[in-house]
N, C-alpha and C positions, 0 to 999 in steps of 0.2 A: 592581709585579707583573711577573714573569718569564714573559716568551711560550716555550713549550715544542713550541710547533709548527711542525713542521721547514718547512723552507722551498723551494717549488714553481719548476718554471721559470713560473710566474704571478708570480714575485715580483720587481720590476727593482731595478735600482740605482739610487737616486734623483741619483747627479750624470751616468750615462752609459744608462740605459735597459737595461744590460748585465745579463742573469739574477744575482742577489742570492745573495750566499754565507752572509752577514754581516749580522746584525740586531742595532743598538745601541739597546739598552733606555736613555732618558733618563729624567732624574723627571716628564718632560712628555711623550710622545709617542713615536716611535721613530725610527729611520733604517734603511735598506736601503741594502749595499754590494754591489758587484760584488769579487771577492777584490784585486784594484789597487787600489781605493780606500779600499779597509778600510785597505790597506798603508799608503796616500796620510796618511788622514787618523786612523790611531790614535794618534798622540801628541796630538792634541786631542781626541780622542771618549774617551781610557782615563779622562780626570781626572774626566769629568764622567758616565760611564756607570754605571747602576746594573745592568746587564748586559750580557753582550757573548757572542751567540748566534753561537760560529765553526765552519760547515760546508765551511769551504777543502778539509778534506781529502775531499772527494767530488771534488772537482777531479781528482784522478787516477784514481780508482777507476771515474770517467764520462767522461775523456776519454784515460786515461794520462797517457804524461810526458811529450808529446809531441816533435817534430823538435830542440829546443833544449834540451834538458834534459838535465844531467850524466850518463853512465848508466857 
């Protein structure tokens, strides 16, 4: 079953407590990432994901692109 609700600054990252961009649907349960760790750990989360809920790009549209970023 696919979670289709968007995801709150209530929602953390379960390996750094960091607000949650990224919610990986498994056959068992879910995971919440902060947009790093989505990055970190999606070559083990893609094989085994029955879905992969990606809101990264509010990442700029909520905080820009900010001081580091190519422009």
């Amino acid at each position: 079953m696919e979670s289709r609700t968007p995801l709150t600054a209530a929602d953390r990252c379960d390996r750094c407590n960091a607000q949650a961009y990224v919610r990986v649907v498994l056959p068992v349960g879910e995971l919440l990432f902060c947009a790093h760790h989505a990055r970190e750990h999606a070559p083990k989360f893609a094989a085994v994901a029955t879905h992969v809920q990606d809101e990264t790009d509010r990442l700029l549209a909520e905080h820009g692109a900010g001081p580091g970023a190519a422009g």
